[in-house]
DODO-140393 format. One record per atom (N, C-alpha, C): residue in one letter; chain; atom name; y, x, z. Coordinates in nm, 4 decimals. Layout:
<atoms>
res_chain_atom_Y_X_Z
A_A_CA_Y_X_Z .
...
</atoms>
This chain:
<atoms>
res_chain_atom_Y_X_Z
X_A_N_0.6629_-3.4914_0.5916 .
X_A_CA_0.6741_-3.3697_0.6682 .
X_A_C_0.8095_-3.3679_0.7372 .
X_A_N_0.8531_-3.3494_0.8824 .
X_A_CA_0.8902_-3.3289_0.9634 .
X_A_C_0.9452_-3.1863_0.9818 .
X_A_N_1.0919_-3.1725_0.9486 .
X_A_CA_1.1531_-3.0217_0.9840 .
X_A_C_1.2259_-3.0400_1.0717 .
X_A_N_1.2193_-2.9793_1.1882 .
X_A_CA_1.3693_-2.9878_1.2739 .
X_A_C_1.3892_-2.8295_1.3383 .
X_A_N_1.5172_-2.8421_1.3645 .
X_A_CA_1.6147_-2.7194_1.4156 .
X_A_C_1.6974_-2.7408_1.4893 .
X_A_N_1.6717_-2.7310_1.6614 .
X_A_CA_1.7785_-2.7159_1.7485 .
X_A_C_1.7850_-2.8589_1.7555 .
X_A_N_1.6739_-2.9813_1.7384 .
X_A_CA_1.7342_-3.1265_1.7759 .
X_A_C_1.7824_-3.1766_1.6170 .
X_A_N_1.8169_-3.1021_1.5004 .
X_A_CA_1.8369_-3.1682_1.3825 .
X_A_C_1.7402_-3.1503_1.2860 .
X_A_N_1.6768_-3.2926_1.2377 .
X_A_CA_1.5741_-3.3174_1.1516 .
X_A_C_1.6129_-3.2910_1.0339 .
X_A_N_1.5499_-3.2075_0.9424 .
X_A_CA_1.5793_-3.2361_0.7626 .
X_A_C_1.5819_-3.3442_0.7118 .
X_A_N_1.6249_-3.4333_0.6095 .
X_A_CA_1.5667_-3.5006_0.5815 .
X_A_C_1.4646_-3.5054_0.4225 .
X_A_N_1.4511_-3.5689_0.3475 .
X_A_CA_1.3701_-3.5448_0.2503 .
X_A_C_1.4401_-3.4529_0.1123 .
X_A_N_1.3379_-3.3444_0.1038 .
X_A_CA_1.4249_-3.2656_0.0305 .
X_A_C_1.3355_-3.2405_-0.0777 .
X_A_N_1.4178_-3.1725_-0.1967 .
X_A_CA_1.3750_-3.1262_-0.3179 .
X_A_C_1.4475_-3.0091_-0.3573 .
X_A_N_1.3112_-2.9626_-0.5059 .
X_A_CA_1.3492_-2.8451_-0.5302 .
X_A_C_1.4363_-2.8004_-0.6075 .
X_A_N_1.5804_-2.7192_-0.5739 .
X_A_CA_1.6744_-2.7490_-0.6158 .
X_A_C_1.6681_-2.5725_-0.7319 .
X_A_N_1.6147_-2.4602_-0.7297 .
X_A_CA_1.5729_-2.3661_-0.7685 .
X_A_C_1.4257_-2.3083_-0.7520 .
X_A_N_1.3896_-2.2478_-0.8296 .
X_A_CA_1.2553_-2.1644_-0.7928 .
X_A_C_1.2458_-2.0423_-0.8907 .
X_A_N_1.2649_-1.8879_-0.7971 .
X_A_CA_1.2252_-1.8054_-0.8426 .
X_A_C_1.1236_-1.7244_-0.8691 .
X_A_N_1.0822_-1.6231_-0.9154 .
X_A_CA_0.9413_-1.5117_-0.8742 .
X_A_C_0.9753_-1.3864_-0.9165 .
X_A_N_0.9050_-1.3770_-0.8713 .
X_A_CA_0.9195_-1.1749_-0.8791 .
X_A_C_0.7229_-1.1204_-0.8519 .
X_A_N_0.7282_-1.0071_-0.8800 .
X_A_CA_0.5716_-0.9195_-0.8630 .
X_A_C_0.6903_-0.7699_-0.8234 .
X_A_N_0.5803_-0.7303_-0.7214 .
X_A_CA_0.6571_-0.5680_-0.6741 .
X_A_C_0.4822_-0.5006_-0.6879 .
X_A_N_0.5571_-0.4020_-0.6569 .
X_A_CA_0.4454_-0.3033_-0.6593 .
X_A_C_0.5201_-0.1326_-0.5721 .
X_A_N_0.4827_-0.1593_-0.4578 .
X_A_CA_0.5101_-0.0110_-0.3576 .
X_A_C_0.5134_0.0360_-0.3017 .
X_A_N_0.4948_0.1415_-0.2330 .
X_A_CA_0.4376_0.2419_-0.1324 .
X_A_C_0.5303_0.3058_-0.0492 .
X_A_N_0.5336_0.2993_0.0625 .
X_A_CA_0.5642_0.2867_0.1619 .
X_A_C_0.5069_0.3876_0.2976 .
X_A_N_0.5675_0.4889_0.3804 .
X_A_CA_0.4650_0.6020_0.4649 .
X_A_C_0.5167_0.5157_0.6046 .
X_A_N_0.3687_0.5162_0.6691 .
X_A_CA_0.3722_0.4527_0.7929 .
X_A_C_0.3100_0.5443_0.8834 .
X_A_N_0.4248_0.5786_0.9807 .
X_A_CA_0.3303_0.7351_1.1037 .
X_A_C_0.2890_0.6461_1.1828 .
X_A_N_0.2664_0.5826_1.2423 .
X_A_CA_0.2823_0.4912_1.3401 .
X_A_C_0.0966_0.4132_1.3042 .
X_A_N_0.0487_0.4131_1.2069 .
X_A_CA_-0.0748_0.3274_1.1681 .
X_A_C_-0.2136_0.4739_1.1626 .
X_A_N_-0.3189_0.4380_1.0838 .
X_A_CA_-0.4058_0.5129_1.0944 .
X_A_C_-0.3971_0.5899_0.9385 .
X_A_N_-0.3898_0.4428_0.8501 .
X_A_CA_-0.3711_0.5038_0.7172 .
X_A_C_-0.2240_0.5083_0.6953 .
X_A_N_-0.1412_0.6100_0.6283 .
X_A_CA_-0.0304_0.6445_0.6589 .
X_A_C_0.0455_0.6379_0.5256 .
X_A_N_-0.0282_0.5875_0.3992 .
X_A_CA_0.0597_0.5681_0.2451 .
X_A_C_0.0175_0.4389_0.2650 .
X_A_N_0.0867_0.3095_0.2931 .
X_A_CA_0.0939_0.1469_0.2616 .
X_A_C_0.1506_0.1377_0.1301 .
X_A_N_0.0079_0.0628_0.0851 .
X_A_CA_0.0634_0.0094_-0.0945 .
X_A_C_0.1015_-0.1460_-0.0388 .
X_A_N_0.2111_-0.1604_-0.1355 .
X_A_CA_0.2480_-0.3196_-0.1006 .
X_A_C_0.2784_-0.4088_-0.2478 .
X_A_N_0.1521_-0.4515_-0.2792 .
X_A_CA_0.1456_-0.4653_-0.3890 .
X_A_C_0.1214_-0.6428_-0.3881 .
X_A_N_0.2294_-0.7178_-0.4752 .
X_A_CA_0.2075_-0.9101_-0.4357 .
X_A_C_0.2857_-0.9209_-0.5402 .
X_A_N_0.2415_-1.0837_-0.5486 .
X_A_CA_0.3710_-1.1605_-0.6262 .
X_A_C_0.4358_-1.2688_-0.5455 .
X_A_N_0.5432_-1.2977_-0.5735 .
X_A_CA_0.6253_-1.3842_-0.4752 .
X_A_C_0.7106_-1.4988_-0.5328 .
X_A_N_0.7282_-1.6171_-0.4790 .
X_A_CA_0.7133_-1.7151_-0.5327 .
X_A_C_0.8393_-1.7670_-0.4136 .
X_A_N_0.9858_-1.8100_-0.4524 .
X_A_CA_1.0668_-1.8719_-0.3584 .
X_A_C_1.1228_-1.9686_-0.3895 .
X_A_N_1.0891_-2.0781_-0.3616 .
X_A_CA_1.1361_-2.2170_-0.3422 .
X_A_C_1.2614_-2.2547_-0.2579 .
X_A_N_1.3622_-2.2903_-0.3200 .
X_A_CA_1.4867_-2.3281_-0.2615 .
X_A_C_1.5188_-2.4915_-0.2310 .
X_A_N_1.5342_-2.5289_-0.1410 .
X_A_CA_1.4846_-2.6461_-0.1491 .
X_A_C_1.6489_-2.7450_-0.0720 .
X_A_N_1.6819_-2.8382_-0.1455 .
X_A_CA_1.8267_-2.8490_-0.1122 .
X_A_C_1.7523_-3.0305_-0.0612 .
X_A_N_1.8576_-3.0788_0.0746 .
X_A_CA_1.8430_-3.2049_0.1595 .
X_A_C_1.8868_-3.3092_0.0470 .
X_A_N_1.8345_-3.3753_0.0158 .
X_A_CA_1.8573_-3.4905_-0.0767 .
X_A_C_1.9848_-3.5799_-0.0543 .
X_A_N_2.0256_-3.6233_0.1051 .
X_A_CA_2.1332_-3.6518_0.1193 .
X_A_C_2.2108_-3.5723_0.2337 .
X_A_N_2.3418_-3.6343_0.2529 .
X_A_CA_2.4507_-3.5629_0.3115 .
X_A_C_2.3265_-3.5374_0.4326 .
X_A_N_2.3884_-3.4128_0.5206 .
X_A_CA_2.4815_-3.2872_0.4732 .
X_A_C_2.4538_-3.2051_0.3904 .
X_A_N_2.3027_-3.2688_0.2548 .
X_A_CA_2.2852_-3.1450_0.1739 .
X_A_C_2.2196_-3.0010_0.2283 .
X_A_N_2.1332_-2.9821_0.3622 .
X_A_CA_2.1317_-2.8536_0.3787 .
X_A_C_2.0500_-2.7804_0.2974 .
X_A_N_2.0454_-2.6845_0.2894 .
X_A_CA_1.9410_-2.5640_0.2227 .
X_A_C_1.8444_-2.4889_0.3364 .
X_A_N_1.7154_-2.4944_0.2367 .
X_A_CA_1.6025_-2.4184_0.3090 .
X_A_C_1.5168_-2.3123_0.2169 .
X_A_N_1.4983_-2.2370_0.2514 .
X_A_CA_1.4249_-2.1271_0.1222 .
X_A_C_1.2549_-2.1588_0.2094 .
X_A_N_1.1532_-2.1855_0.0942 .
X_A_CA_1.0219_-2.1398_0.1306 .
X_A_C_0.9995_-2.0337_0.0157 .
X_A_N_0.9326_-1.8949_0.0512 .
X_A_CA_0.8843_-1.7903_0.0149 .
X_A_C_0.7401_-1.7481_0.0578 .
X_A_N_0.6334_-1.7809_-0.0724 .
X_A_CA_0.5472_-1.7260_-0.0369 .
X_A_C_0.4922_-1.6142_-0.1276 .
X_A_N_0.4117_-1.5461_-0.0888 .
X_A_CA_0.3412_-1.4438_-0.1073 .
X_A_C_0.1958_-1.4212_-0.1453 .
X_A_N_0.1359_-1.3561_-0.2631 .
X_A_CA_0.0024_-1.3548_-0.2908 .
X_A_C_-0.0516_-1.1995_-0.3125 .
X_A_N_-0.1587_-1.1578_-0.2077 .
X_A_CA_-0.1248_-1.0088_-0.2152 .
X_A_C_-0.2943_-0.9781_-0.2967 .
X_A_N_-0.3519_-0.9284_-0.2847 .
X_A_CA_-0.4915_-0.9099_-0.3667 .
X_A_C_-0.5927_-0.9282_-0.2392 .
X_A_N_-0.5655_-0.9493_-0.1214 .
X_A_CA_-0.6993_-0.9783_-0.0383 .
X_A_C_-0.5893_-1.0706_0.0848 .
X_A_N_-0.5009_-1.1264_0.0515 .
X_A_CA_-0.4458_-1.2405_0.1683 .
X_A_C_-0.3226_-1.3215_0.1237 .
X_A_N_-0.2403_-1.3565_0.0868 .
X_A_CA_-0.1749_-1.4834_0.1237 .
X_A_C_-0.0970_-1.5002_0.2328 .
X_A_N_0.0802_-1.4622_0.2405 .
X_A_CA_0.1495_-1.5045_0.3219 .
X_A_C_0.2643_-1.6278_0.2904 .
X_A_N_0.3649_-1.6710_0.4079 .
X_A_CA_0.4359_-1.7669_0.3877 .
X_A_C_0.5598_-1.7491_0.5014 .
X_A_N_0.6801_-1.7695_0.4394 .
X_A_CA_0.7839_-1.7511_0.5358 .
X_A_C_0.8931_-1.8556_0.5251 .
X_A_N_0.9907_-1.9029_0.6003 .
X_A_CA_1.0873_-2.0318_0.5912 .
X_A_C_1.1669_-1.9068_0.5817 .
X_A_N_1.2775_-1.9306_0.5646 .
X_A_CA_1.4544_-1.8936_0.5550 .
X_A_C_1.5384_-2.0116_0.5805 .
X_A_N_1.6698_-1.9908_0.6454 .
X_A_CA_1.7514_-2.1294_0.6757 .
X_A_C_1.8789_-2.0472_0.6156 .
X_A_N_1.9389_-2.0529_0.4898 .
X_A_CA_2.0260_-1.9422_0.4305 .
X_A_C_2.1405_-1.9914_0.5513 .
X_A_N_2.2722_-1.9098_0.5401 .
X_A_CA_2.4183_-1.9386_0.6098 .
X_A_C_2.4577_-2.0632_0.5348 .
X_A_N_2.5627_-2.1526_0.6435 .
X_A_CA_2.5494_-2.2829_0.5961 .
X_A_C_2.5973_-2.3589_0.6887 .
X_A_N_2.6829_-2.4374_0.6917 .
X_A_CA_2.7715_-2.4869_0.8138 .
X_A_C_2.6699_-2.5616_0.8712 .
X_A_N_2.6719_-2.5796_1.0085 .
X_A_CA_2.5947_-2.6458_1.1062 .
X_A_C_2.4443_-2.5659_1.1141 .
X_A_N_2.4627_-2.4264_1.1191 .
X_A_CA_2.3583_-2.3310_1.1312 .
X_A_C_2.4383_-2.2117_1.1744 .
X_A_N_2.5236_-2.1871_1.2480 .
X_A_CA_2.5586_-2.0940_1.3015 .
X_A_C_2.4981_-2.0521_1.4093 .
</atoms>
């Protein structure tokens, strides 16, 4: 698998932490039709550090909700990511 950013490729990385968490909460949205959003998942974040120099860091975070399944990258602060 193939990561790049701005012209710089990752190279092969591993998992250097992995956390989780479960939330559970509600949330008023005027703006929608139904207006109390339950936000109810468990979450699963993979920290994932470049095997060799420069070492960068990447967070994958995903999400399991009771009728879908999301997924998000993070590129934490980190020299040569400004």
């Amino acid at each position: 698998m193939r990561i790049m950013t701005a012209g710089n490729e990752f190279g092969e990385m591993a998992i250097a932490k992995k956390s989780s968490r479960s939330f559970d909460t509600a949330w008023t949205n005027r703006l929608y039709k139904k207006e109390l959003i339950i936000d109810n998942a468990n979450e699963l974040t993979l920290e994932l550090r470049e095997k060799g120099a420069p070492n960068r860091l990447l967070n994958l975070v995903f999400r399991a909700y009771d009728g879908a399944v999301a997924f998000r990258y993070e590129i934490p602060a980190q020299a040569g990511f400004e």
